[in-house]
N, CA, C and O atoms as a GROMACS GRO file, in nm:
protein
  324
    1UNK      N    1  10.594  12.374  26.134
    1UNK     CA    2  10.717  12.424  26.077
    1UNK      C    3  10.836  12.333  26.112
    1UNK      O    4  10.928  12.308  26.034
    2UNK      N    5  10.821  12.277  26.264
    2UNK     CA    6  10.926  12.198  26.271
    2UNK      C    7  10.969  12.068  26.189
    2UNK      O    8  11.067  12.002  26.155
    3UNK      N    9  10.867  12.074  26.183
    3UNK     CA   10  10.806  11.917  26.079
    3UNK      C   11  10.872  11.909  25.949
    3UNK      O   12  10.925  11.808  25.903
    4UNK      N   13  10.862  12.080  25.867
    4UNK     CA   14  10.884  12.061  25.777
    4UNK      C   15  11.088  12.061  25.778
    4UNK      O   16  11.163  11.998  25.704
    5UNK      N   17  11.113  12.132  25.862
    5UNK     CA   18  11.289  12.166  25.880
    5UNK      C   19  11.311  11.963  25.887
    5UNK      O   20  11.381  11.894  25.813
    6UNK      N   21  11.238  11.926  25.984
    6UNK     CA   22  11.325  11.734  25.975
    6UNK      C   23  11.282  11.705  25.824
    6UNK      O   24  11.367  11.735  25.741
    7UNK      N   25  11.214  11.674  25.798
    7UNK     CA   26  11.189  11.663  25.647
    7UNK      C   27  11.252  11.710  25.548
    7UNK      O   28  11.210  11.677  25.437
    8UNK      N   29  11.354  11.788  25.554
    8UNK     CA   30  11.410  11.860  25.514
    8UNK      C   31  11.567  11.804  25.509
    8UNK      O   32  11.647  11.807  25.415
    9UNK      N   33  11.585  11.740  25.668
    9UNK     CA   34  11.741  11.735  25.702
    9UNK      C   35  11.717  11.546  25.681
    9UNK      O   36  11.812  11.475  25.649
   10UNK      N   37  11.617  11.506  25.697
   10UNK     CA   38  11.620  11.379  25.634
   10UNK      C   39  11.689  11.393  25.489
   10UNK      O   40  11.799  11.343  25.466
   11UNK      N   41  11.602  11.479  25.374
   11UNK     CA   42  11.638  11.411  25.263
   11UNK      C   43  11.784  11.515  25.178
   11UNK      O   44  11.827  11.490  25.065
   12UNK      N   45  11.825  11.605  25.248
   12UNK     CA   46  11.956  11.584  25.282
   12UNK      C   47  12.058  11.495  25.320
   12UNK      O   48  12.174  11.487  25.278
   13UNK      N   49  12.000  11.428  25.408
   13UNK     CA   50  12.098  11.340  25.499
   13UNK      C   51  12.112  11.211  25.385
   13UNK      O   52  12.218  11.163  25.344
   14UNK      N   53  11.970  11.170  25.348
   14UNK     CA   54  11.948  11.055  25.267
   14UNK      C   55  12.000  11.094  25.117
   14UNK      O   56  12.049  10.997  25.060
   15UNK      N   57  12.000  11.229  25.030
   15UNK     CA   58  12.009  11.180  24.926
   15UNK      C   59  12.261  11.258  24.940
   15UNK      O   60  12.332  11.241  24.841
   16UNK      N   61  12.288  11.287  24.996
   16UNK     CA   62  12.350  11.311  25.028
   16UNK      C   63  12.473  11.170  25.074
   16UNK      O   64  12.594  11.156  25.055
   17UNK      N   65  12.394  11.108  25.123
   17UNK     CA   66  12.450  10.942  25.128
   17UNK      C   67  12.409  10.863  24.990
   17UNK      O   68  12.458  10.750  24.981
   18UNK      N   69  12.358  10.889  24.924
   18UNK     CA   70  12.329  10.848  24.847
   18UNK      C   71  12.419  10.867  24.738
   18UNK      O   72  12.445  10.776  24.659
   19UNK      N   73  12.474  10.993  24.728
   19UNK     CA   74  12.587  11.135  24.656
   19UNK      C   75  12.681  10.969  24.657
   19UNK      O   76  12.708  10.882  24.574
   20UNK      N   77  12.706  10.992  24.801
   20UNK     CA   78  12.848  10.940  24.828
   20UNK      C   79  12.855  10.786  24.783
   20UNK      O   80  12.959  10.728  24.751
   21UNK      N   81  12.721  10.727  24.785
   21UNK     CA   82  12.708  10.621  24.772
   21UNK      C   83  12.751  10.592  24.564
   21UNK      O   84  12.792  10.490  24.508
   22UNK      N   85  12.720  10.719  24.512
   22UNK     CA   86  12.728  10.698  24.378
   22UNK      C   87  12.608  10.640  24.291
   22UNK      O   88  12.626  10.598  24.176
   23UNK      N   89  12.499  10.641  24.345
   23UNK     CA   90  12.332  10.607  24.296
   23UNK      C   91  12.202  10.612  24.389
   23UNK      O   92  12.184  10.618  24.511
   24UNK      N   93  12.130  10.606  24.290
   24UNK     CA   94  11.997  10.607  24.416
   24UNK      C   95  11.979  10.476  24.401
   24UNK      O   96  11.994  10.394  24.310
   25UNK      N   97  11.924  10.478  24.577
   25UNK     CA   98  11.908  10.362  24.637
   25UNK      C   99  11.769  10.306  24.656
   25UNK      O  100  11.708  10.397  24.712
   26UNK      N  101  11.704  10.225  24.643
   26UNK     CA  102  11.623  10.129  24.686
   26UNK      C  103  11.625  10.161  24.822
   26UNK      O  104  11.711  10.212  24.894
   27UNK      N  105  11.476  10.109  24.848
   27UNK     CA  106  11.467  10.100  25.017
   27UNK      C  107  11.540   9.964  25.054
   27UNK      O  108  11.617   9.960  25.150
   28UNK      N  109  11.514   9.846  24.970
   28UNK     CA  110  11.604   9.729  25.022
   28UNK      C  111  11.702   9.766  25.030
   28UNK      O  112  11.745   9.764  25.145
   29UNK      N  113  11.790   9.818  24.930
   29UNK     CA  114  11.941   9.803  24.901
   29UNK      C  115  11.975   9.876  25.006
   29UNK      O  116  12.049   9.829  25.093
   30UNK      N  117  11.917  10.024  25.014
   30UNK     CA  118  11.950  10.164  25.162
   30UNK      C  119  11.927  10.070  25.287
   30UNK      O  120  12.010  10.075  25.378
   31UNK      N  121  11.785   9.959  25.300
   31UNK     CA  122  11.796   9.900  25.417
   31UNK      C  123  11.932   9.775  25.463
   31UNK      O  124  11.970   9.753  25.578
   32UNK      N  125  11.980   9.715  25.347
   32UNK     CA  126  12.094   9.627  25.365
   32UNK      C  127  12.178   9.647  25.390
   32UNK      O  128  12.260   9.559  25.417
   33UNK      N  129  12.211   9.824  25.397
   33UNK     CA  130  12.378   9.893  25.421
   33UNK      C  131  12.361   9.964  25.598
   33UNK      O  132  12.432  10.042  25.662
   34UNK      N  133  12.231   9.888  25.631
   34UNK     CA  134  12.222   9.846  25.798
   34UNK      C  135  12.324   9.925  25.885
   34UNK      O  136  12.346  10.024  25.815
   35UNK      N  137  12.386   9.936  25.979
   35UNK     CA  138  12.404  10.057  26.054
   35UNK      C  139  12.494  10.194  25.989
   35UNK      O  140  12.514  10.294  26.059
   36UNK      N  141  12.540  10.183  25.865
   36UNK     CA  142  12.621  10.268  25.796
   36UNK      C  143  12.509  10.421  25.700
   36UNK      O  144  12.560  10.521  25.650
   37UNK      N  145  12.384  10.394  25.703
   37UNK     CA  146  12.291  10.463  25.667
   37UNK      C  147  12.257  10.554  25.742
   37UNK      O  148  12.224  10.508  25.852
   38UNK      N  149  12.248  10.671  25.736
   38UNK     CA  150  12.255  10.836  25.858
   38UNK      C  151  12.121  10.842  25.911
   38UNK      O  152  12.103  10.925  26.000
   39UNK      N  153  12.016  10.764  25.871
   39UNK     CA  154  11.881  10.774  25.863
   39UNK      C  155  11.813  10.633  25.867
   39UNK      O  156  11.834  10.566  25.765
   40UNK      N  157  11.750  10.587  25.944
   40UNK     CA  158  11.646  10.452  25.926
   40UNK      C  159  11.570  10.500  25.847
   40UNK      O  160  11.542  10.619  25.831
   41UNK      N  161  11.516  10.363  25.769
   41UNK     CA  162  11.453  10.425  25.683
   41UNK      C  163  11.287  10.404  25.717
   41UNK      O  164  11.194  10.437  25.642
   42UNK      N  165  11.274  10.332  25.867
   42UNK     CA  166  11.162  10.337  25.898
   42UNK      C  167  11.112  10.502  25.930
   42UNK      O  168  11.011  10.563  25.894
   43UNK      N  169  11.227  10.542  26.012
   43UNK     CA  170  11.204  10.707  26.059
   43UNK      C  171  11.146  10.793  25.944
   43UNK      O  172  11.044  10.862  25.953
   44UNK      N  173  11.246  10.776  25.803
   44UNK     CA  174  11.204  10.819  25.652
   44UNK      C  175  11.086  10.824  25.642
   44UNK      O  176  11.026  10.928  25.613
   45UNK      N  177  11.023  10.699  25.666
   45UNK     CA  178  10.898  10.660  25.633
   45UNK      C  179  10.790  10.726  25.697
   45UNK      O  180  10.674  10.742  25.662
   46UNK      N  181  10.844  10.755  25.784
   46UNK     CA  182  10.725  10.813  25.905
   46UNK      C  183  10.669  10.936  25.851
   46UNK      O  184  10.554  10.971  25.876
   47UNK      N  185  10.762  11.015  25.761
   47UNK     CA  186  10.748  11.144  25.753
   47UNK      C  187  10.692  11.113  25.599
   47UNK      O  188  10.579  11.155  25.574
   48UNK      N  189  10.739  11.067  25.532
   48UNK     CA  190  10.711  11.080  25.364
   48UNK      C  191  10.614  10.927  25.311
   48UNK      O  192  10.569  10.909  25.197
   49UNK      N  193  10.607  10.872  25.378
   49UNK     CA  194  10.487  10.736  25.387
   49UNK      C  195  10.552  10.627  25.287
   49UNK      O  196  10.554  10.507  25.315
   50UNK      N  197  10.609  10.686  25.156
   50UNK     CA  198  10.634  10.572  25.106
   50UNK      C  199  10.798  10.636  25.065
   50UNK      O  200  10.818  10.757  25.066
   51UNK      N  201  10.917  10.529  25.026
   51UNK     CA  202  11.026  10.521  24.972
   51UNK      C  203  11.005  10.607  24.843
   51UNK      O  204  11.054  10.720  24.850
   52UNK      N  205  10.955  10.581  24.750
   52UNK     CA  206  10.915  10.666  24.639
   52UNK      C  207  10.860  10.752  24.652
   52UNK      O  208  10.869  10.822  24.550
   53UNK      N  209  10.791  10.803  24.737
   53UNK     CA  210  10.734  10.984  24.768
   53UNK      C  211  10.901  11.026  24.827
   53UNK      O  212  10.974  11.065  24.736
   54UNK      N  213  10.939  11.024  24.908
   54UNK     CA  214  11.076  11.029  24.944
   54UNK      C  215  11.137  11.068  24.791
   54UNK      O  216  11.126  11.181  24.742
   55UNK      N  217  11.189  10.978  24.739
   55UNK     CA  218  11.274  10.989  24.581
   55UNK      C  219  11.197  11.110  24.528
   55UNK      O  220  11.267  11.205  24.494
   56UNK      N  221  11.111  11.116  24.520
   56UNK     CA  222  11.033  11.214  24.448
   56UNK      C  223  11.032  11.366  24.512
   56UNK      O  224  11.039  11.468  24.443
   57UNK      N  225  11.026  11.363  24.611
   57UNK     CA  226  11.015  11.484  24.741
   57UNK      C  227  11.162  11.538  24.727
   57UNK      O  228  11.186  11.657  24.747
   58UNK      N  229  11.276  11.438  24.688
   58UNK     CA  230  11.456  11.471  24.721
   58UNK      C  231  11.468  11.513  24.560
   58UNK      O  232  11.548  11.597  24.518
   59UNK      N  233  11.390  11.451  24.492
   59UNK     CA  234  11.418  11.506  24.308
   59UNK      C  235  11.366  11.666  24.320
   59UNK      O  236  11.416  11.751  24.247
   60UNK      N  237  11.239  11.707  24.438
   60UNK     CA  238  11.206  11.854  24.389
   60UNK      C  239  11.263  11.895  24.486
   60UNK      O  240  11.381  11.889  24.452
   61UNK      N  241  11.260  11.926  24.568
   61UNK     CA  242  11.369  11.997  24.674
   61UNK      C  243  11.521  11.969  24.685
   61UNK      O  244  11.578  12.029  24.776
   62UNK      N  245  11.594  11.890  24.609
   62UNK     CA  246  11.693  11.913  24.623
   62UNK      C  247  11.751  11.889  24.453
   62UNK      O  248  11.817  11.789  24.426
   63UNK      N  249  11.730  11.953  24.387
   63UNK     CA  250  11.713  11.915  24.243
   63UNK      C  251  11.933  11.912  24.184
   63UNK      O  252  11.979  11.843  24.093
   64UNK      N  253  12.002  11.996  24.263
   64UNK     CA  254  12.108  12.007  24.240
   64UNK      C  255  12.192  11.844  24.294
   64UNK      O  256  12.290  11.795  24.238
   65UNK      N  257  12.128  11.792  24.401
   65UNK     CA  258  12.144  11.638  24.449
   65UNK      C  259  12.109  11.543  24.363
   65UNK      O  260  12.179  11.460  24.305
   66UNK      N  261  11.955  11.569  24.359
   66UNK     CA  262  11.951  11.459  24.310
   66UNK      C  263  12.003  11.466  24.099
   66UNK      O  264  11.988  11.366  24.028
   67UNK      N  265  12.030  11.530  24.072
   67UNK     CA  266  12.061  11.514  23.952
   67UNK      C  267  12.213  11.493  23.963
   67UNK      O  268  12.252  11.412  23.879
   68UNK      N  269  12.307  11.540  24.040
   68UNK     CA  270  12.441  11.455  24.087
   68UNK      C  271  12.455  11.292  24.089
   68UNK      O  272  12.531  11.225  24.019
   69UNK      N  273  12.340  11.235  24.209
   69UNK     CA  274  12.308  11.123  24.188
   69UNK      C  275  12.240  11.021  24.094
   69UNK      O  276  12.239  10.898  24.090
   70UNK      N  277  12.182  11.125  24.015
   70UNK     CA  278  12.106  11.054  23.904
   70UNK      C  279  12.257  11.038  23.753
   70UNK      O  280  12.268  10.944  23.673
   71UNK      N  281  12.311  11.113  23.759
   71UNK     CA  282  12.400  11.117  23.689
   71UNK      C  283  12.519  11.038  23.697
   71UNK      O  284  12.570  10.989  23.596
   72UNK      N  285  12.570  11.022  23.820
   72UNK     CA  286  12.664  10.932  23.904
   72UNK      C  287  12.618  10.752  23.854
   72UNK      O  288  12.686  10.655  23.822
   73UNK      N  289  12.461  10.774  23.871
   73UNK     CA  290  12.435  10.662  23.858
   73UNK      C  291  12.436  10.587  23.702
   73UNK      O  292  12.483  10.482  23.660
   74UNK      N  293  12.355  10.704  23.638
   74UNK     CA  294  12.387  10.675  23.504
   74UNK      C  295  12.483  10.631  23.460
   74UNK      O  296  12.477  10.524  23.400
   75UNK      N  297  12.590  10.693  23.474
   75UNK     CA  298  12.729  10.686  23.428
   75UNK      C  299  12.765  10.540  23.475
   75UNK      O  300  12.759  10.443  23.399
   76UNK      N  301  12.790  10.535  23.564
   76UNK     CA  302  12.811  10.303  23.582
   76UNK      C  303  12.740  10.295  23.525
   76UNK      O  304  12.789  10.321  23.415
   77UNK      N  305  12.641  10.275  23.512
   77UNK     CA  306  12.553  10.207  23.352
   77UNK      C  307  12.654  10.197  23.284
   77UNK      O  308  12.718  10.094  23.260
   78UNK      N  309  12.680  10.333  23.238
   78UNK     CA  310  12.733  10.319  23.101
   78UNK      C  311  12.859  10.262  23.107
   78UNK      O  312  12.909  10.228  23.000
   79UNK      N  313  12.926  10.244  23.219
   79UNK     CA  314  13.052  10.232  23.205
   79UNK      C  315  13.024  10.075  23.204
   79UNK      O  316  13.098  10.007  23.132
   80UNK      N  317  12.961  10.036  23.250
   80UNK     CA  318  12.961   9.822  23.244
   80UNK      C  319  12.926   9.808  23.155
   80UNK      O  320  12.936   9.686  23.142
   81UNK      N  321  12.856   9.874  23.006
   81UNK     CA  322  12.825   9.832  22.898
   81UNK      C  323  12.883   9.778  22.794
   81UNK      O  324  12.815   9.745  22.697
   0.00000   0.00000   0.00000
């Protein structure tokens, strides 16, 4: 159970920085913003094995996030077009 509560406050923490960040992130790009990231993303890893199970795990459990961020992101798209 405990397991599942960090798993939990990870992808909070991660897609939540992500909010703020204004897109979803890459593991490179999340790893290049180096001590400013709430979460290593090796720690991430530990729990969800890959970067994309992660993305995928924060799209169903946090569906009100990640569609903020998915939208956020969209939108620069559109706006550099």
């Amino acid at each position: 159970m405990a397991r599942l509560r960090v798993r939990n406050e990870i992808l909070k923490a991660i897609g939540m920085f992500m909010l703020e960040k204004g897109k979803v992130l890459e593991k490179h790009a999340y790893d290049e913003l180096g001590n400013d990231v709430p979460i290593r993303s090796s720690m991430a890893l530990n729990h969800f094995g890959s970067w994309s199970r992660l993305l995928t795990t924060l799209e169903g459990s946090f569906p009100d996030v990640w569609a903020a961020v998915s939208y956020t992101h969209l939108r620069a798209h559109e706006t550099k077009a």
